[in-house]
C-alpha positions as CSV (number, residue, x, y, z in Angstrom):
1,X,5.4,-9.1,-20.1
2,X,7.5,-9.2,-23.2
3,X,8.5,-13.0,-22.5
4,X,4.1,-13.7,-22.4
5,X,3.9,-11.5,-25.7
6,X,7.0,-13.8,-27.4
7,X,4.8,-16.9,-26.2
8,X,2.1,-16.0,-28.0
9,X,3.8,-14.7,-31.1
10,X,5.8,-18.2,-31.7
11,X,2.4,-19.9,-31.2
12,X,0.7,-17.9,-33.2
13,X,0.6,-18.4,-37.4
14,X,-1.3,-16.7,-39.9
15,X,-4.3,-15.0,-38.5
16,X,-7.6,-15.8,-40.6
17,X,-11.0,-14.1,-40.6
18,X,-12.6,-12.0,-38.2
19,X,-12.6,-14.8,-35.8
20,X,-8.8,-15.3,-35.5
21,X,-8.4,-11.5,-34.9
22,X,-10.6,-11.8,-32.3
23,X,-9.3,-14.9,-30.4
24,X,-5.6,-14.3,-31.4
25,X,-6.3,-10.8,-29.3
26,X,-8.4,-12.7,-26.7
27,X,-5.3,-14.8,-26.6
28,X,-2.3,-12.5,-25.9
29,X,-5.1,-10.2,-23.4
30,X,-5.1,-13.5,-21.4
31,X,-1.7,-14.0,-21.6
32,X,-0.7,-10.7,-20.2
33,X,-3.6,-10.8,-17.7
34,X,-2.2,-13.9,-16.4
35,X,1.1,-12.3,-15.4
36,X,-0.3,-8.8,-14.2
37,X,-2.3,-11.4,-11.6
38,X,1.4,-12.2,-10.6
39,X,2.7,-9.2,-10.2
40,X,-0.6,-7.9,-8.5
41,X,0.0,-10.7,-5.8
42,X,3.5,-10.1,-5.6
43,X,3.5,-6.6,-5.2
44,X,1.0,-7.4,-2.0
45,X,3.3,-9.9,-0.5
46,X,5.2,-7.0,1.7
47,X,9.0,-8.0,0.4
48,X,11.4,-6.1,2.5
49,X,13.4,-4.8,-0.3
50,X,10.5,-3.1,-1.6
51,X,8.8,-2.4,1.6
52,X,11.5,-0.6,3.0
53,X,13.8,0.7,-0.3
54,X,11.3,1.9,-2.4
55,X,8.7,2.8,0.1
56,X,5.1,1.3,0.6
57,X,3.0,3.9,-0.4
58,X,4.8,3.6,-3.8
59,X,4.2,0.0,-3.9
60,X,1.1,0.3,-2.7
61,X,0.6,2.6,-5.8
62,X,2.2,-0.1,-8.4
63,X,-0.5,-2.7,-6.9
64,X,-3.3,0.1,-7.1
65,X,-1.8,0.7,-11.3
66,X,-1.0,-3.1,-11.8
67,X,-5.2,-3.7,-10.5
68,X,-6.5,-1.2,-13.6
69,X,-4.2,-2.5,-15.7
70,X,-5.3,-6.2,-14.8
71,X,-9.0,-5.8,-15.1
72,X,-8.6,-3.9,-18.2
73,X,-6.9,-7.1,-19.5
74,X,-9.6,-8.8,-18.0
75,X,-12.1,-7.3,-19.7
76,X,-10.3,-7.5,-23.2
77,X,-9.4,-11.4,-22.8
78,X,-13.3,-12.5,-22.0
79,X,-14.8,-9.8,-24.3
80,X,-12.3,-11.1,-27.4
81,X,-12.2,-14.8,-26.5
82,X,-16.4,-14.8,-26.5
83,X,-16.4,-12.8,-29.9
84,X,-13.8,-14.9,-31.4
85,X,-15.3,-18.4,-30.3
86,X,-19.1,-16.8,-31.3
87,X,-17.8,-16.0,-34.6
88,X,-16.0,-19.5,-35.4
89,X,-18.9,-21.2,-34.2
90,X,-21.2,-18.9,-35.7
91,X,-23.2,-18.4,-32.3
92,X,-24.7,-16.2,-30.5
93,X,-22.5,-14.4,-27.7
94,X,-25.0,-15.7,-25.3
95,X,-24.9,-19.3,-26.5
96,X,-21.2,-19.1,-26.5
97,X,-21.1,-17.7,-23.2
98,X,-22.7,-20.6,-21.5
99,X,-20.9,-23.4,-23.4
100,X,-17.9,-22.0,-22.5
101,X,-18.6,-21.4,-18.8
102,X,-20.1,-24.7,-18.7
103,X,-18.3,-27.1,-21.0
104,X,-14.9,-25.8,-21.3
105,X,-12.2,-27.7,-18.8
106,X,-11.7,-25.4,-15.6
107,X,-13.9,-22.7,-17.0
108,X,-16.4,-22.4,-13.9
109,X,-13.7,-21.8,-11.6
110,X,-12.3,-19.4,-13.5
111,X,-15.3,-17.8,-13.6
112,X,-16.0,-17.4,-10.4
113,X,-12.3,-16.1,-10.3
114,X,-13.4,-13.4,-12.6
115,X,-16.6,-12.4,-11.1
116,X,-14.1,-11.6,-7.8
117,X,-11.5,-9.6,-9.3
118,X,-14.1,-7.1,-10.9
119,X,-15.6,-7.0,-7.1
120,X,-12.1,-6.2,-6.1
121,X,-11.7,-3.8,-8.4
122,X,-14.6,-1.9,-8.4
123,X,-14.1,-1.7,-4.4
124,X,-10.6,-0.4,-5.0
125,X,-11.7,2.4,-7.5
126,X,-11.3,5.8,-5.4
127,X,-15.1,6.3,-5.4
128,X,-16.0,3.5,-3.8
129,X,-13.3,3.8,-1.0
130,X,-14.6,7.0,-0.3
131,X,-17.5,5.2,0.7
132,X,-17.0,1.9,2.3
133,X,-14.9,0.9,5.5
134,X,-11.2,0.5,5.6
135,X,-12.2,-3.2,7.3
136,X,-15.3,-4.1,4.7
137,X,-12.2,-3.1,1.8
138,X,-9.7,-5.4,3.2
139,X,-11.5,-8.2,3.4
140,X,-12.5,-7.7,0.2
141,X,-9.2,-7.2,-1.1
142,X,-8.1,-10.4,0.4
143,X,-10.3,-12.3,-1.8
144,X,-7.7,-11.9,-4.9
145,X,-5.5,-14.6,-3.9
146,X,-8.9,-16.7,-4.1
147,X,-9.5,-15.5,-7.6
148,X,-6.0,-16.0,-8.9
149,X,-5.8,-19.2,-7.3
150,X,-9.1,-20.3,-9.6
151,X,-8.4,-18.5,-12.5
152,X,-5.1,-20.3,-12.8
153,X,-5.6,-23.8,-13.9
154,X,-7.9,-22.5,-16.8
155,X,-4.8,-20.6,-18.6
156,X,-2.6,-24.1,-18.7
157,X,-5.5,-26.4,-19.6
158,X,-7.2,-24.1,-22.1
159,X,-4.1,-21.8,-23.1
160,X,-3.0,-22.7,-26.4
161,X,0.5,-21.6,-26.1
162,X,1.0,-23.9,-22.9
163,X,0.0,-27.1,-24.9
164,X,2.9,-29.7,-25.5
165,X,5.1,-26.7,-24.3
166,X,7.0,-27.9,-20.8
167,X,9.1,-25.3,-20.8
168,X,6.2,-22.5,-21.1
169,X,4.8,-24.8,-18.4
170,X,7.5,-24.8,-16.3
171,X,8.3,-21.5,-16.5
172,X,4.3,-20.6,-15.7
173,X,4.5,-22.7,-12.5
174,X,7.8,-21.1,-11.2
175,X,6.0,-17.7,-11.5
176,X,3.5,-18.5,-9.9
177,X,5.1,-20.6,-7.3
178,X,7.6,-18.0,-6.6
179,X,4.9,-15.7,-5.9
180,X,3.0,-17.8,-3.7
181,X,6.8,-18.6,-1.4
182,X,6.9,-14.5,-1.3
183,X,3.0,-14.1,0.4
184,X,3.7,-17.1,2.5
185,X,6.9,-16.1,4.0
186,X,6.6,-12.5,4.3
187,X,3.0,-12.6,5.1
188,X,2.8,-15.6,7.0
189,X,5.7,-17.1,8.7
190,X,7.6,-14.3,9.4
191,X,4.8,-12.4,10.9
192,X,4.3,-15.6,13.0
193,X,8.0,-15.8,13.9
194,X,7.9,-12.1,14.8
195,X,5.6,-11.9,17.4
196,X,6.2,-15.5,19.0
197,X,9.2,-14.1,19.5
198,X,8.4,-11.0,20.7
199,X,5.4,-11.4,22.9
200,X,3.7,-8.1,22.3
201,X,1.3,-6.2,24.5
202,X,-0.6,-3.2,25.3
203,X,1.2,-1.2,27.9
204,X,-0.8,2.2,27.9
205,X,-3.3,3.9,26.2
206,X,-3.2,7.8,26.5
207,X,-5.6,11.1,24.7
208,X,-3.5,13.2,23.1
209,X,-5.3,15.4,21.7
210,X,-9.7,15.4,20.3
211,X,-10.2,12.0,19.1
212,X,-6.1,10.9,18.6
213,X,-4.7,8.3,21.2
214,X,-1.2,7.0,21.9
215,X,-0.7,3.5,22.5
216,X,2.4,2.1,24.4
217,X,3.4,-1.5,22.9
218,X,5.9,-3.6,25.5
219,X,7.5,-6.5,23.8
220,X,10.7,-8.6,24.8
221,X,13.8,-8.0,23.0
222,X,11.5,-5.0,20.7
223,X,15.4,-3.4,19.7
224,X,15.7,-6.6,18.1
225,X,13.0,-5.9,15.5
226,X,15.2,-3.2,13.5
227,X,12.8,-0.6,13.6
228,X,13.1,3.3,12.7
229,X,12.0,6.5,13.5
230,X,9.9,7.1,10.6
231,X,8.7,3.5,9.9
232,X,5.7,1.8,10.5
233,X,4.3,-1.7,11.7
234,X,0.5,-3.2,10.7
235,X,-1.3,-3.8,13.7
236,X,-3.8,-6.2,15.1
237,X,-5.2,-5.5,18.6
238,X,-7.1,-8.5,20.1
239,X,-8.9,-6.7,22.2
240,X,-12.7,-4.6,21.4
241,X,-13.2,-6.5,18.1
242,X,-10.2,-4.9,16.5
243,X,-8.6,-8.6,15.9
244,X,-9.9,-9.3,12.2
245,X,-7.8,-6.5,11.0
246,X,-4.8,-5.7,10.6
247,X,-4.1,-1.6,10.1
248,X,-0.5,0.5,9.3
249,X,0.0,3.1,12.0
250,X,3.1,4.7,12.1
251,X,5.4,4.9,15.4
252,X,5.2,8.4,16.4
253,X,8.2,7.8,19.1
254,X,12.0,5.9,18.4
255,X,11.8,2.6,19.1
256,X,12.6,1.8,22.6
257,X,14.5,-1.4,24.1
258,X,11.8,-3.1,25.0
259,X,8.9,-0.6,23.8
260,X,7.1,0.9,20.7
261,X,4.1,3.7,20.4
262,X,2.2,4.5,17.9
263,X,-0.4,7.6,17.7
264,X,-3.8,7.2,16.3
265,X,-6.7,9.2,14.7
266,X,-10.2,7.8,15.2
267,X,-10.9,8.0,11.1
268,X,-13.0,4.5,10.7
269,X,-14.1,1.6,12.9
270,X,-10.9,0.0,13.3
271,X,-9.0,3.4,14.9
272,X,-12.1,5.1,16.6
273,X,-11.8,1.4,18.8
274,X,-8.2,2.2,20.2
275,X,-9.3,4.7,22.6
276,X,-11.4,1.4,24.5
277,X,-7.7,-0.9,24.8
278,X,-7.0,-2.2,27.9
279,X,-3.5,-2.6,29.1
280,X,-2.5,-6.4,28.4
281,X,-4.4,-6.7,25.2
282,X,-2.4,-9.2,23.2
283,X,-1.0,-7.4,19.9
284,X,-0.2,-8.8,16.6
285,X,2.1,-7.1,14.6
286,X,4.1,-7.2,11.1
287,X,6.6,-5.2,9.9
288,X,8.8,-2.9,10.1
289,X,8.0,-1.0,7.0
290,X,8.5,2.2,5.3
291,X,11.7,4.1,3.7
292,X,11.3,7.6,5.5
293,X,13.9,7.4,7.9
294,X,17.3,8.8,8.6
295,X,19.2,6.9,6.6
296,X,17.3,9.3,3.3
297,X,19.1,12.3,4.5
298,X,21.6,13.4,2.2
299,X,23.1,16.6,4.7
300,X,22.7,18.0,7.8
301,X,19.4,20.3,7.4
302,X,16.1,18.7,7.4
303,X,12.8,20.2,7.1
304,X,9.6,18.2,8.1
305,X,6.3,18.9,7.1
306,X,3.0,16.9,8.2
307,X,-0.4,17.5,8.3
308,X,-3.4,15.7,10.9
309,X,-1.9,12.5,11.7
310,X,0.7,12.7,9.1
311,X,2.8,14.1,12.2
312,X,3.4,10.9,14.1
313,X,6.6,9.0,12.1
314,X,7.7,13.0,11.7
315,X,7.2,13.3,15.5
316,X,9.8,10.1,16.1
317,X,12.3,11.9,13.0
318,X,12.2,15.3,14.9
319,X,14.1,13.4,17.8
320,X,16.5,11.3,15.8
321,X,17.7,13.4,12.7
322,X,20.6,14.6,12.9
323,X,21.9,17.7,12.5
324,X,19.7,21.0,12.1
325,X,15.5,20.5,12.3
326,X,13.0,22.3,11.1
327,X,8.9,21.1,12.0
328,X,6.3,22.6,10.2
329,X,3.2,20.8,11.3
330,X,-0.3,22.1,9.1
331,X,-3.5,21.5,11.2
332,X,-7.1,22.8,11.4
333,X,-7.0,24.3,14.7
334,X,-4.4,24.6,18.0
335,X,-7.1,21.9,19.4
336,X,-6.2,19.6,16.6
337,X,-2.6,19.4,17.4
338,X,-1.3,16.2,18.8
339,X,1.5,15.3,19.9
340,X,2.1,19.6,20.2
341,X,3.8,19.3,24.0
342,X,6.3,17.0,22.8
343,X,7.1,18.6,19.9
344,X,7.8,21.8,22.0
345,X,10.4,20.2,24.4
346,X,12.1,18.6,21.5
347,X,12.3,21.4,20.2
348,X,13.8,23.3,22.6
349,X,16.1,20.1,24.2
350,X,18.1,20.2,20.8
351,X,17.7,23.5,20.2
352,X,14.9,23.0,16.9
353,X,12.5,25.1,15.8
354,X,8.7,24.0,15.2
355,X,6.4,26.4,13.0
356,X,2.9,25.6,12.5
357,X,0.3,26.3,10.0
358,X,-3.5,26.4,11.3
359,X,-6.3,27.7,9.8
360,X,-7.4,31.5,10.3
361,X,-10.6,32.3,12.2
362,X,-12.9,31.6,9.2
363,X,-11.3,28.3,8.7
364,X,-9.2,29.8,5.2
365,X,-6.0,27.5,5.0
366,X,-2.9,29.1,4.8
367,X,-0.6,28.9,2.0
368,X,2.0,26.2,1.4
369,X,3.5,27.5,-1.7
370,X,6.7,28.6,-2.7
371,X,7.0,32.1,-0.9
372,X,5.7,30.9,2.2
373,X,7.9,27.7,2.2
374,X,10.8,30.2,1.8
375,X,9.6,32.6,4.2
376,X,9.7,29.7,7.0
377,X,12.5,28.4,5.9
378,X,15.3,31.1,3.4
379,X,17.5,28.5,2.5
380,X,15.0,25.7,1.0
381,X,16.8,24.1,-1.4
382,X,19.8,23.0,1.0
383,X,17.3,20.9,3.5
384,X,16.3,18.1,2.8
385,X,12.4,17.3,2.8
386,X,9.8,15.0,5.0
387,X,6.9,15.3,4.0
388,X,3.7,12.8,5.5
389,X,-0.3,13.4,5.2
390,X,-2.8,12.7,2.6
391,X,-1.8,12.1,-0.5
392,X,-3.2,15.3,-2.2
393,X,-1.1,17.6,0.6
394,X,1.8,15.5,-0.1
395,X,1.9,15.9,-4.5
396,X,0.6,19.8,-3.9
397,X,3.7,20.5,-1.9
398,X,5.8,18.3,-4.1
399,X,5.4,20.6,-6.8
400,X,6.0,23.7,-4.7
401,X,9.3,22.1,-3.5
402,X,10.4,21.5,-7.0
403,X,9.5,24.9,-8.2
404,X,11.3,26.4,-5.2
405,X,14.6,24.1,-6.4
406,X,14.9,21.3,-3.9
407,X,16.3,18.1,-6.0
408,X,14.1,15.4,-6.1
409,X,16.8,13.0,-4.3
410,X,16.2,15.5,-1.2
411,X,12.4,15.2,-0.8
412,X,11.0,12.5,0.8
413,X,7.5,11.3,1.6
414,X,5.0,8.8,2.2
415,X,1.3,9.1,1.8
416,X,-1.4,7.3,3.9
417,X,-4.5,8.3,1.6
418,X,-3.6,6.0,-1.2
């Protein structure tokens, strides 16, 4: 960012008049827009390092933050650019408008580029996933590498700072390019590598609980894959429709030899259809991902909190952390919780305690503040923390953790409503 700010600074002389205000501002907005598109993309190409170091909710995050901050670029770079180009010309906005659109070299493309990032965007905004389909969103949201791809070629022919500037041009191209060698590898070949390899496929589907199904997933050589308790794959089931999309579910068992299983909530299209697998079904999968895993811990207490189907990578941690475990799942009712029969024999096979937190007869939550988080477990501050469910429960009992003294460096969470 500060390189694309220095760009247009050493380009940039004496600023003249309303006008060059106006498109000198238009000028560095497009400029910065240009390499938050870049980091948007890269920041969606699933890099392991970031994946599985930082953790993909907080990536997924960054991308949701780098999008406003985009658009809002966006919008400054076409809003300035039109009044600055109006006011030289002494047009009308809606004269200069069309001339550029229609005159200017690559300006229709990048037009069209435009016209899909503000669809993106105003599909990502909170409101508006509320409301529409996981599938109907990613599809949507796979239309930015469309508009970056045609918005590109406008910023070398028209931008002023790339003109008789190789170096600038150079240096444009290998960001770009570098980019695009991240989403092909990590999004392409390796998942193609991965499950040539691996040969997955539907072993068993199984109710666990009111609308939540396991699914078994046999593969050859699965141990191969690297995967962790507490980790997650994306997952595309050809079987029922379900094959256009590809969905995170966590595993909510270790990793076996040769199998993996993942437990799912019928909350949109896409998971309501994995009760209807059949055994066989060819599976597509991509990963592993995620950073809540053992290899967090920082001593030899651990407590684990999830809520709904936050349980199922805390399920597969409540096997495989060492040292002393404490569960405390939250759920509406003693219907609701899945997975509850396992729990209990872990529990009692390494001697563990579970403690659960359901609503009271006239559905009032219980409290997950500090006093009742030191109630369950006296002494808080030692344990380190796992905490997985909706992003709201996750932040709400982030701040009761702090304020009950447990170090940042020992809480640990990922958040699926993001």
């Amino acid at each position: 960012a500060a390189a694309s700010v220095a760009l247009w600074w050493a380009d940039t002389g004496s600023v003249v008049g309303a006008a060059g205000w106006l498109t000198g501002a238009g000028r560095l907005a497009g400029l910065l827009c240009g390499y938050a598109c870049a980091v948007l993309v890269g920041l969606m190409a699933r890099v392991p390092l970031l994946e599985r170091r930082i953790g993909s909710d907080r990536v997924a995050r960054w991308h949701a933050m780098a999008g406003r901050y985009t658009v809002c670029l966006l919008v400054a770079h076409v809003v300035f650019i039109l009044l600055g180009y109006a006011a030289q010309d002494r047009a009308s906005i809606v004269h200069e408008t069309v001339t550029v659109v229609l005159d200017y070299p690559d300006m229709l493309k990048a037009t069209f580029g435009a016209v899909i990032l503000f669809a993106v965007g105003i599909t990502s905004a909170r409101a508006a996933r509320r409301k529409l389909s996981y599938e109907f969103w990613y599809y949507v949201h796979l239309l930015t590498y469309v508009a970056v791809f045609l918005s590109f070629f406008h910023q070398l022919s028209l931008g002023e700072q790339f003109s008789g500037r190789a170096g600038a041009t150079d240096a444009w191209y290998a960001l770009y390019l570098g980019v695009a060698a991240l989403v092909l590898w990590y999004r392409i070949l390796a998942p193609v590598r991965l499950n040539l390899r691996h040969r997955l496929r539907v072993e068993s589907v199984h109710r666990e609980a009111p609308g939540v199904y396991s699914v078994v997933v046999r593969g050859r050589r699965v141990h191969e894959l690297g995967a962790e308790a507490g980790q997650f794959f994306r997952w595309r089931f050809f079987g029922e429709g379900m094959g256009w999309t590809s969905t995170p579910y966590s595993l909510s068992a270790p990793p076996r030899r040769d199998l993996l299983r993942i437990t799912v909530k019928a909350l949109g299209d896409h998971s309501a259809a994995i009760a209807l697998l059949r055994p066989g079904a060819r599976v597509w999968a991509e990963g592993p991902y995620g950073s809540m895993t053992a290899q967090r811990s920082t001593g030899q207490r651990s407590l684990l909190i999830g809520a709904g189907v936050g349980i199922t990578p805390l399920r597969a941690l409540f096997e495989t952390l060492p040292g002393e475990v404490t569960l405390l799942y939250r759920a509406r009712t003693a219907q609701d919780l899945a997975l509850g029969a396992e729990l209990e024999a872990i529990a009692q096979w390494r001697g563990a305690k579970v403690l659960y937190a359901l609503n009271g007869p006239k559905g009032q939550r219980p409290s997950l503040g500090v006093r009742a988080l030191r109630e369950a477990v006296p002494d808080l501050a030692g344990h380190d923390v796992y905490i997985c469910g909706p992003h709201a429960f996750a932040q709400e009992l982030y701040g009761a953790l702090s304020a009950a003294g447990v170090p940042d460096r020992r809480i640990h969470h990922e958040s699926f409503e993001l």
